[in-house]
C-alpha positions in Angstrom: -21.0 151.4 62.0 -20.9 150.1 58.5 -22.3 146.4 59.6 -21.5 145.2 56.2 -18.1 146.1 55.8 -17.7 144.4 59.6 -18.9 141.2 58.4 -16.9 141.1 55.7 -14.2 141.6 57.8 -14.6 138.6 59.7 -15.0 136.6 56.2 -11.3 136.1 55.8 -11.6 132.7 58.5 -14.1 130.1 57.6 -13.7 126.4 59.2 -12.4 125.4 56.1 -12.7 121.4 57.2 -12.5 118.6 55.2 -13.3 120.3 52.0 -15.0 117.4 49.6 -14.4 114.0 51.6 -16.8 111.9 49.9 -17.7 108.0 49.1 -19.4 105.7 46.9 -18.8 102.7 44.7 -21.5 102.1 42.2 -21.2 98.6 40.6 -19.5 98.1 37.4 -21.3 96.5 34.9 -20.1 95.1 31.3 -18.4 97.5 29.0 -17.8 99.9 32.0 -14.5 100.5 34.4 -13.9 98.1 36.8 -13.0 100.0 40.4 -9.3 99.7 41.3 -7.8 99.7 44.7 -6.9 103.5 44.9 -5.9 103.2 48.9 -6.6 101.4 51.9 -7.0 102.6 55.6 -6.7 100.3 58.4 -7.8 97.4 55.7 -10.9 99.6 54.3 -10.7 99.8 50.7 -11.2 102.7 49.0 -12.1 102.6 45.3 -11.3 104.4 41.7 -15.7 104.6 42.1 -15.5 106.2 45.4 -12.6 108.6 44.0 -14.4 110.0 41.1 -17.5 110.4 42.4 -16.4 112.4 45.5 -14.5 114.8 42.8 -18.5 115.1 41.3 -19.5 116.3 44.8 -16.7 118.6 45.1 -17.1 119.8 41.8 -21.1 120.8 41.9 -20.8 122.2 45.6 -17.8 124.4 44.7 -19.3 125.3 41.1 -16.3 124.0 39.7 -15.7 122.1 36.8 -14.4 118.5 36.9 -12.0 119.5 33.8 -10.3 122.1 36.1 -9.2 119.3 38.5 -5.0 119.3 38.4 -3.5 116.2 39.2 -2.6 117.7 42.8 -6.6 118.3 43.4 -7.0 114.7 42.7 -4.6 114.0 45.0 -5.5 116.3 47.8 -8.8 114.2 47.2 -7.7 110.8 48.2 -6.0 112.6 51.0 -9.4 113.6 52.2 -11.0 110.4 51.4 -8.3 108.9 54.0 -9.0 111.5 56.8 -12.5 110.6 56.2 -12.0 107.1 57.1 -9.6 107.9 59.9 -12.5 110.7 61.4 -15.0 107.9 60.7 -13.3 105.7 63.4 -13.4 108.0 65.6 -17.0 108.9 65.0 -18.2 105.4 66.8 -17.0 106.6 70.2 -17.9 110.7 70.4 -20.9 112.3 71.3 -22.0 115.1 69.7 -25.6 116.2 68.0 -25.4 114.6 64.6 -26.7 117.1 61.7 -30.5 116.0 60.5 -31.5 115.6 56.9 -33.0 119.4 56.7 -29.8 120.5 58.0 -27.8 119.0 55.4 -30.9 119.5 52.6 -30.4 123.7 53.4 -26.9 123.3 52.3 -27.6 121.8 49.1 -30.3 125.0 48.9 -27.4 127.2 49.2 -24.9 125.5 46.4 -27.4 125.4 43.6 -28.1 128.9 44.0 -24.5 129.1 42.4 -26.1 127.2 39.0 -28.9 129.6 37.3 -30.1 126.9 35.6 -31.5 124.9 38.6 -33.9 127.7 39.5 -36.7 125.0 38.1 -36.5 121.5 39.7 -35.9 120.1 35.9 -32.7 122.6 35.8 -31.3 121.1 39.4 -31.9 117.3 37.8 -30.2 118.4 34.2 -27.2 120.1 36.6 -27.3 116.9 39.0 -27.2 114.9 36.0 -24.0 116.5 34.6 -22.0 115.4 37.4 -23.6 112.1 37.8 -25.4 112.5 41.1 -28.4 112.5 42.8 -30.1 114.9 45.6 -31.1 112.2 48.2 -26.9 110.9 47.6 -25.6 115.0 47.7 -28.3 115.3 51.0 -26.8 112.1 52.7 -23.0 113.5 51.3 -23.6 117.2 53.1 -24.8 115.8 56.1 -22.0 113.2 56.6 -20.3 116.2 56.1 -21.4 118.5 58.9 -21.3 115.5 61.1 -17.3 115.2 60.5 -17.4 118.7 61.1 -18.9 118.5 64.1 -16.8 115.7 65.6 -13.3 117.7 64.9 -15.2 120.9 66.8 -16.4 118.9 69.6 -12.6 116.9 70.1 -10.7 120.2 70.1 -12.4 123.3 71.0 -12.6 122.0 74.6 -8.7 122.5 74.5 -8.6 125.9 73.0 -8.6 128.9 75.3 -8.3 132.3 73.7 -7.1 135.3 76.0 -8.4 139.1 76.1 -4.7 139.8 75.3 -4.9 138.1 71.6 -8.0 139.0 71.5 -6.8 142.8 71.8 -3.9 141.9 69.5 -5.8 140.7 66.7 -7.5 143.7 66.9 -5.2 146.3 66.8 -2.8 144.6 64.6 -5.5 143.0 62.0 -9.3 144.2 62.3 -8.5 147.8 62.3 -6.4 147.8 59.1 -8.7 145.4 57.6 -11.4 148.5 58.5 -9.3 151.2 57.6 -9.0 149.1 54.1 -12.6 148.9 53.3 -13.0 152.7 54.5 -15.0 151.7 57.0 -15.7 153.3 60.8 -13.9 152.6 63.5 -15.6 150.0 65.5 -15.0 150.0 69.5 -13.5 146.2 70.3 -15.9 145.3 72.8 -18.5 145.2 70.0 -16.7 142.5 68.2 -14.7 140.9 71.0 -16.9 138.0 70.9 -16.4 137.1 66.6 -13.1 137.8 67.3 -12.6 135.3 69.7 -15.1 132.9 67.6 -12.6 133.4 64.8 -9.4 132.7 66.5 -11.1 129.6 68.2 -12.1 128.1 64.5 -8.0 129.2 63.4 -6.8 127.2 66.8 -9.2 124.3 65.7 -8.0 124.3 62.0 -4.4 124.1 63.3 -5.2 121.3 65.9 -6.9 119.3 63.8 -4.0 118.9 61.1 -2.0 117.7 64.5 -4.4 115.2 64.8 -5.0 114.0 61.5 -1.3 113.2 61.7 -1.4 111.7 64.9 -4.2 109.6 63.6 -2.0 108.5 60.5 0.9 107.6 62.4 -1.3 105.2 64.8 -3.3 103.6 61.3 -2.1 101.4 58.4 -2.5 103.6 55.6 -1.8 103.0 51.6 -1.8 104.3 48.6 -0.4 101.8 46.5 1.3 102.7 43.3 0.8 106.7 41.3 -2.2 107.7 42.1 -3.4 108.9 38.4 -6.3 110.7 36.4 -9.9 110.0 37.8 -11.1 107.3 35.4 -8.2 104.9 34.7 -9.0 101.6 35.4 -9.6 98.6 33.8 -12.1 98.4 31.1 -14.1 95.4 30.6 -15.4 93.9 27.4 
């Protein structure tokens, strides 16, 4: 068995949660934009500060620069800044083990391997720099993070029950041709029964949690006032 070729079979689902929901508002001094009111949830303000700087996170953790943001990613953004606030009320109640500092710290490992550069602890601060950010704020971002993460698995997976039959589906209808693709072996299905399940667990999660989201939504006082525009505009002071 070609245990590479498996794995990358399995790659196709990821808990793709919540990708970039950030926050911060650093204080504007003379001569700099002044934060505007870019939403509010249930009468928590969220700021033109808090909006650019979670597109800096975004940006560095995806590799991405912040001049290939469209207007809809900007959007998508706020829309993640709100679910954030939303999940973050729902947070105060649930129980669940909250990710530590070294959890969150071996993340941010992983996404600077993406920048050559920060192979040297002067490269990371020059790439940090670029995007205006700090580790100890990235650390405390990934961990808030895995935490949200966390509280979506913990509030749905309980109600998700995956059968041998869909199990057996996905297999015959998607793994093997996914095999047969790569040109890899035949694999029996009780070898991967168990990521297979695992997979269409996360996939019932993913959908579940969009449900909720909305329910959440519905239940809140949510605004976006006015066009949401191009991170930056705001008022300048002189």
């Amino acid at each position: 068995m070609n245990r590479v070729r498996v794995h990358r079979a399995f790659a196709v689902a990821g808990f793709a949660v919540l990708l970039g929901i950030f926050f911060a508002s650093p204080a504007a001094r003379a001569g700099e934009v002044i934060d505007r009111i870019v939403a509010t949830v249930n009468g928590h303000i969220i700021l033109q500060s808090d909006w650019d700087e979670a597109m800096c996170y975004e940006a560095l953790l995806n590799g991405r620069a912040l001049n290939q943001f469209t207007d809809d990613d900007r959007r998508a953004v706020i829309d993640r800044l709100i679910d954030q606030e939303l999940l973050g009320e729902q947070m105060k109640s649930a129980s669940f083990q909250r990710a530590s500092e070294s959890e969150a710290a071996a993340r941010v490992a992983d996404a600077r391997k993406q920048y050559p550069q920060a192979a040297t602890a002067e490269g990371w601060q020059l790439v940090l720099g670029r995007f205006g950010l700090s580790e100890k704020d990235l650390v405390a971002h990934v961990q808030l993070q895995i935490d949200l993460m966390r509280l979506v698995d913990a509030h749905l997976r309980p109600a998700v029950q995956i059968d041998s039959k869909t199990i057996e589906a996905y297999y015959r209808e998607k793994f093997v041709p996914q095999l047969k693709q790569s040109g890899a072996g035949e694999v029996p299905p009780a070898d991967v029964a168990a990521k297979i399940r695992e997979l269409l667990t996360q996939e019932k999660v993913n959908e579940l949690m969009v449900s909720w989201l909305q329910s959440l939504r519905s239940e809140s006082k949510v605004s976006v006032p006015g066009t949401v525009g191009a991170a930056g505009d705001g008022v300048q002071t002189r």
